[in-house]
MARMI-723018 format. One record per residue (C-alpha): y, x, z; residue in one letter. Coordinates in steps of 0.001 Angstrom, whole numbers, padded with zeros to 6 digits, always signed. Example, Ala and Ser with C-alpha at 12.3 -4.5 7.8 and 13.67 -1.06 7.14 Angstrom:
# residues 2
-004500+012300+007800A/-001060+013670+007140S/
END
This chain:
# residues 439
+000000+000000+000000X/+002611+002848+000669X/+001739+004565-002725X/+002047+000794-004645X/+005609+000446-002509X/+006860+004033-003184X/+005990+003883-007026X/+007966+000598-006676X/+010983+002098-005536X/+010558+004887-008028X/+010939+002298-011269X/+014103+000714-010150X/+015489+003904-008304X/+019312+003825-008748X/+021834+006609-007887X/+024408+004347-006267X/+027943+005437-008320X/+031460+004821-007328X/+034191+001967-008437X/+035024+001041-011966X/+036097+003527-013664X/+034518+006289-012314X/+033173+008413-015055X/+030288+010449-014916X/+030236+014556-015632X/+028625+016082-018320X/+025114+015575-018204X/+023879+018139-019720X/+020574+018483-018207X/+020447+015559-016535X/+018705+013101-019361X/+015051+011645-018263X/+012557+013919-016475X/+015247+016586-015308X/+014845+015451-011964X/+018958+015911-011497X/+021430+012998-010619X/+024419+011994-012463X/+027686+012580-010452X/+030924+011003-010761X/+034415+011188-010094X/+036829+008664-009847X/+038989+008302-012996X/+042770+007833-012899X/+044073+004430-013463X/+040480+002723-012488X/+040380-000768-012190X/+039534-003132-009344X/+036170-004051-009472X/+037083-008034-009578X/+039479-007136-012561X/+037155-005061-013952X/+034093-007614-013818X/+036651-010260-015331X/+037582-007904-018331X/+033960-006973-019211X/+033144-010751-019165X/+036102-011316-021240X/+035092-008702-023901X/+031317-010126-024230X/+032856-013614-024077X/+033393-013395-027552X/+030457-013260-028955X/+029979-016416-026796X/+033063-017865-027870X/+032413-017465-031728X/+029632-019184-031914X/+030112-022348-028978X/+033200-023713-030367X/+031877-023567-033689X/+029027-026171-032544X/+031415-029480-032554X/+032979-028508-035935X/+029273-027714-037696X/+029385-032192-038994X/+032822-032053-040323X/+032087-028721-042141X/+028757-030428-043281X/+030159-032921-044527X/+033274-030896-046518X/+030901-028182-048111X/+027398-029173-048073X/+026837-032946-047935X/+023771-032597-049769X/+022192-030364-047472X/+023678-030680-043564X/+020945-028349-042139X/+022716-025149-044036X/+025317-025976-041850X/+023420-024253-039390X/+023444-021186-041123X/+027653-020465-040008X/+025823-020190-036617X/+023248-017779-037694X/+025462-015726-040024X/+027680-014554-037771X/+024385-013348-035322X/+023259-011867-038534X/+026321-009891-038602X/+026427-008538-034867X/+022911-007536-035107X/+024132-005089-038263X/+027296-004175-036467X/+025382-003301-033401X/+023279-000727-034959X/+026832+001325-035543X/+028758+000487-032698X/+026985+002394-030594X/+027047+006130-031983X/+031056+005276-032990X/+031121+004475-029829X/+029653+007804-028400X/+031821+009698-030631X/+035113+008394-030734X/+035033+006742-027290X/+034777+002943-025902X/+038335+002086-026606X/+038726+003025-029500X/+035994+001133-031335X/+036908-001593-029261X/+039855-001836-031113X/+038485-001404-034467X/+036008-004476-033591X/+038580-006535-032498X/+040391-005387-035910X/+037680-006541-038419X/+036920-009522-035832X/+040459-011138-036731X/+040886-010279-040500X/+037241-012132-041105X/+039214-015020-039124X/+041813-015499-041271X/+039439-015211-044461X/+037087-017859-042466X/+040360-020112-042391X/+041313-020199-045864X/+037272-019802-047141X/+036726-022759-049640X/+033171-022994-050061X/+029928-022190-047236X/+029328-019210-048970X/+032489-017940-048298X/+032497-019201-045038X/+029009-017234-044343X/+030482-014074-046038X/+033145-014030-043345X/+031585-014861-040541X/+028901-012579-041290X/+031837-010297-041025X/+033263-011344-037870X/+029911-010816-036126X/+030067-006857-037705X/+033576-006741-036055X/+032384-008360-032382X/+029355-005980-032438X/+032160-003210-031300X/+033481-004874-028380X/+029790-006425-027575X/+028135-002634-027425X/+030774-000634-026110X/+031463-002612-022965X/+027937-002148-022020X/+028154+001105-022561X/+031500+001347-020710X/+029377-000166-017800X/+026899+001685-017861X/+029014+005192-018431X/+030053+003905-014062X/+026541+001973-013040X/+023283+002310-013640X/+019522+000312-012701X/+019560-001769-010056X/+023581-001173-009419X/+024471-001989-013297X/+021917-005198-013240X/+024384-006377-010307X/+027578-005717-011755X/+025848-007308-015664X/+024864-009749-013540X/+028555-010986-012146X/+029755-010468-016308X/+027498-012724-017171X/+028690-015092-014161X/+031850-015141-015752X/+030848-015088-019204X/+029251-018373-018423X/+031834-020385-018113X/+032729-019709-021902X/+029811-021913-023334X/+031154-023913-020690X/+034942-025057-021719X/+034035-023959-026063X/+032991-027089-027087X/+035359-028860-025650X/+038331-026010-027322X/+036575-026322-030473X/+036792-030033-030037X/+040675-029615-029216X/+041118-027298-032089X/+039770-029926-034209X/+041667-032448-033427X/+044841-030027-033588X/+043874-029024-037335X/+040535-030021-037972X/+037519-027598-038221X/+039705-025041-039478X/+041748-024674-036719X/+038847-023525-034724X/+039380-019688-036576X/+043235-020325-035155X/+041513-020162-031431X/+039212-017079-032466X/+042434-015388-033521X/+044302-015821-030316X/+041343-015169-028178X/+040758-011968-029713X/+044226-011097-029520X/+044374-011833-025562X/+041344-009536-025220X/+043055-006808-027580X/+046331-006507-025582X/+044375-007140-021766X/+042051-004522-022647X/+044430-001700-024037X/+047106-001661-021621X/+044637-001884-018530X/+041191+000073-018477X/+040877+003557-018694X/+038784+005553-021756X/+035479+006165-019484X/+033799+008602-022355X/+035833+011990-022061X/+036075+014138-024943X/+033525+016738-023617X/+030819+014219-023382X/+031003+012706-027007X/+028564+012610-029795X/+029597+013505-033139X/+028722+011636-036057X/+026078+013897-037711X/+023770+012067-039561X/+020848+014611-038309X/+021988+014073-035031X/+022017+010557-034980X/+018753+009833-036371X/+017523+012232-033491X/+018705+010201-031064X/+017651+006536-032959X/+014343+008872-032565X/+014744+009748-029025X/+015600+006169-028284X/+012556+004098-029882X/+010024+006941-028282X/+010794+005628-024943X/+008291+003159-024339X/+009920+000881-022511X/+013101+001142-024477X/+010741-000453-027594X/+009217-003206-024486X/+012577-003874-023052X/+014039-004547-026625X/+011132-006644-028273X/+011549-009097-024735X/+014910-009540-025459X/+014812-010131-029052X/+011945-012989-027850X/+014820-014288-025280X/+017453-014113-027573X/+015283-015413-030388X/+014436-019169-028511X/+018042-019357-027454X/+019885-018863-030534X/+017415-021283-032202X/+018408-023911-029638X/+022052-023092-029820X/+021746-023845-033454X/+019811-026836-033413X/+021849-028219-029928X/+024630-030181-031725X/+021853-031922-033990X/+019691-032547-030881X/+022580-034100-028541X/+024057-036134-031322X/+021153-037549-033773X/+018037-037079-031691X/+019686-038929-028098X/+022759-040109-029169X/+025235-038148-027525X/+027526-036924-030189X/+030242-038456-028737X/+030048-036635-025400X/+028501-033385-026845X/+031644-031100-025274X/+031096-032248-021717X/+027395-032609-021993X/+027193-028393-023039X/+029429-028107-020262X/+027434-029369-018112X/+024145-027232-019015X/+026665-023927-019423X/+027730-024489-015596X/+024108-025877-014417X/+022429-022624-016085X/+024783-020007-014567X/+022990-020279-011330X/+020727-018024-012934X/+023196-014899-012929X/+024113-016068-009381X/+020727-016075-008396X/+019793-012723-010066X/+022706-011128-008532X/+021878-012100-004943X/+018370-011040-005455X/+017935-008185-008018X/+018945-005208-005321X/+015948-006735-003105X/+013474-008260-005484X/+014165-005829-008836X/+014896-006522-011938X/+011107-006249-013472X/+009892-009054-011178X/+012946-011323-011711X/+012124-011154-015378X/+008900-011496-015775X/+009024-014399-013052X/+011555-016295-015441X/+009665-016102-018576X/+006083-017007-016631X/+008377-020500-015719X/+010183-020829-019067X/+006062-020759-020151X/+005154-023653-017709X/+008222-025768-018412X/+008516-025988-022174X/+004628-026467-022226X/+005310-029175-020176X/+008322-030759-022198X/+006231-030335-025370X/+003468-032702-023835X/+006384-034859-022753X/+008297-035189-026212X/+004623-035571-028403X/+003372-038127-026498X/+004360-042028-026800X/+007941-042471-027565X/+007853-046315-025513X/+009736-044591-022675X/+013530-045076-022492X/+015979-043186-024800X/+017748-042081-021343X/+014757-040870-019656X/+014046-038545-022683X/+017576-037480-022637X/+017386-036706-019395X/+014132-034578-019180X/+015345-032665-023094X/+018757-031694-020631X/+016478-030649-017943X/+014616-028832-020403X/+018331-027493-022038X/+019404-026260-019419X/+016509-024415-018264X/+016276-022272-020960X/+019760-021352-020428X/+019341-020040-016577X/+016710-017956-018153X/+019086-016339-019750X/+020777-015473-016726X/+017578-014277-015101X/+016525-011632-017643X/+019414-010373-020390X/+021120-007744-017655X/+017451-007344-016210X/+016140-006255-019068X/+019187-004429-020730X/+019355-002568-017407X/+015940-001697-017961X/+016132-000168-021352X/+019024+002395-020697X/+017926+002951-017133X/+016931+006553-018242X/+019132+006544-021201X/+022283+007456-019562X/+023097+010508-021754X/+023267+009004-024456X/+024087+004821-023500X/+025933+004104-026807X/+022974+004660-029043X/+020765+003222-026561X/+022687-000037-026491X/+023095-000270-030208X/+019619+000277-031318X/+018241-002145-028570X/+021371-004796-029417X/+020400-004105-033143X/+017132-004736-033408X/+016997-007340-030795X/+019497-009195-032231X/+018268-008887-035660X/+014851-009906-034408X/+016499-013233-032688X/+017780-013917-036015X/+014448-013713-038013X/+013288-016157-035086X/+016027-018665-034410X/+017087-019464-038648X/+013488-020960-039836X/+013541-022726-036141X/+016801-024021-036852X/+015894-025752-040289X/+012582-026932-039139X/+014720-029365-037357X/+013100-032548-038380X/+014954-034968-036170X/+013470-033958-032552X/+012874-031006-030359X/+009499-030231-031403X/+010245-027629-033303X/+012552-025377-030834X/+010329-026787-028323X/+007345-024941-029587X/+009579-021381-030618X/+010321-021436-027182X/+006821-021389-025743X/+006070-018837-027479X/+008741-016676-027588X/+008404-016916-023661X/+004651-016683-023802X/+004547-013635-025719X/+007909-012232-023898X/+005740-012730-020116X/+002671-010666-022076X/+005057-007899-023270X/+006352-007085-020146X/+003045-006966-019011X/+002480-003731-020568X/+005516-001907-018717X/+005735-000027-016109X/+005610-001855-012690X/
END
């Protein structure tokens, strides 16, 4: 028993690091199996950690807020550019995911080379032009093409805050602090629909890429004039081709860098598909269209327990068990909702309703349970070199979620069958992956 609880401690061992803003020194030497620690000194101008947690939350918030407000505008833009086919609509969703998941796989090494800031900035750059072409775009190709675009541009600020984090935290320590982003971040799915739904009104689905240019704008200025660069010249990468197919290389040979990063591609892969699916599902399926803002509200607020929850317990429990825990119950409870929604339909419209938004929200709190877990996880050992580590897992994870969630999301045939079953799966086979890590 004291050799299973010291090789426990030894997976999620943590070197407990300053404030915000502290960066760490060179670590040369002091990559996986050196056996050294990373030190850190405080960095001038640092942040308060409150701040600090809201600005990080902030930055990934956009990724959250591109696609969420897009969900009440997806009829009206069905119905303007393809009336024949209302599923493609879908596809705005999907294209922009499809766009992060290529912009993630560069973010990364710029990232390590030029520093956080700056490719902050040059995210948030090609973020807002593909805004203003998604505004005047006459046709859903166009649309796609630029919001394909705008998910290359939020791929920078996406990557490089978690590798801003995780350049001042790392295991257990950065799980809490992704944990309280994501606390915040949830409140984004929250209040979207119901901005997209104002936008709307304001100028109709159009005006939505108004919002997205204002948001990002807030998040530009906030972002520049208050946190510190916490990549110092002396620790960057440059970007050698050689060198950064070495470390692509270096990262996939870590085991459970490749475990970690097929999980969350699973997780990501059953959520996006629901995401894109949820409008259809609330409206046509139960017949809330009318209420769809409030009723995402509701599930965005209900399902942030989960980060709560993590962050309480992940510094006693560990991230490992927390994750695997959540996808073994995602496994029992869409298993049970597919019995549920197969079996006779005689039972109340309301009673459905109620046990799909159950269901909804669920999936969700997962979310909450195993994203920072798991993301923790991967670069846990990878602190040398945390911008490529975060863009090849973000890249291929993402990417993966997309291959998932698009044929999910055009299966829809009218009820949740289809996400239903993606999601038991994705979960089933995301609870035997991490079976095969290190405990």
């Amino acid at each position: 028993m004291e050799d299973q609880r010291r090789t426990t401690q030894m997976r999620d061992t943590t070197v407990p690091l300053p404030a915000a803003g502290a960066a760490p020194a060179d670590p040369q030497g002091a990559g996986p199996g050196s056996g050294r620690s990373v030190t850190t000194a405080p960095s001038r101008g640092a942040l308060p950690l409150p701040e600090f947690v809201a600005l990080m939350a902030f930055l990934t918030a956009t990724v959250a807020f591109s696609i969420d407000a897009m969900l009440p505008a997806l009829p009206q833009i069905a119905a303007e550019l393809v009336p024949q086919d209302v599923n493609r609509a879908q596809l705005i969703l999907i294209s922009f995911v499809a766009g992060m998941g290529v912009g993630t796989l560069f973010a990364g090494p710029l990232s390590d080379a030029i520093g956080r800031k700056w490719t902050i900035a040059a995210g948030f750059g090609i973020y807002l032009l593909a805004a203003v072409a998604a505004l005047f775009a006459g046709t859903l190709d166009a649309l796609l093409i630029a919001r394909f675009v705008q998910g290359l541009g939020a791929a920078g600020p996406r990557i490089a805050s978690m590798a801003l984090i995780r350049d001042q935290y790392e295991g257990r320590e950065m799980a809490r602090i992704t944990s309280f982003v994501m606390m915040v971040f949830m409140l984004v799915p929250a209040l979207a629909p119901s901005l997209g739904q104002g936008f709307i009104w304001l100028g109709g689905w159009r005006g939505i890429f108004g919002a997205f240019i204002g948001f990002a704008l807030i998040a530009l200025v906030w972002f520049g004039l208050r946190q510190p660069e916490t990549l110092p010249p002396s620790r960057r990468r440059p970007l050698n081709p050689g060198r950064l197919w070495a470390g692509v290389r270096e990262v996939l040979s870590n085991r459970e860098v490749v475990l970690c990063t097929i999980t969350i591609a699973l997780g990501f892969g059953q959520m996006f598909a629901l995401l894109a699916s949820s409008q259809q599902l609330f409206a046509e399926t139960f017949d809330r269209g009318a209420g769809f803002p409030l009723w995402f509200a509701a599930v965005a607020l209900l399902s942030s327990t989960g980060t709560i929850i993590n962050a309480r317990l992940v510094m006693r429990v560990g991230m490992y068990r927390i994750a695997r825990t959540a996808y073994a119950l995602q496994v029992a409870s869409s298993a049970l909702f597919l019995v549920l929604m197969t079996i006779d339909d005689g039972w109340p419209l309301t009673l459905r309703f109620a046990v799909f938004f159950m269901w909804t929200v669920g999936v969700f709190t997962m979310a909450g349970l195993t994203f920072g877990n798991l993301n923790a996880m991967a670069m846990q050992r990878m602190g040398h070199m945390a911008g490529m580590t975060a863009s090849v897992v973000s890249a291929l994870s993402t990417t993966g979620a997309v291959l998932i969630a698009a044929p999910v999301g055009l299966a829809y045939d009218g009820s949740p069958v289809p996400v239903a079953l993606a999601t038991l799966v994705c979960s089933g086979l995301g609870w035997l992956v991490m079976g095969r890590m290190r405990r």
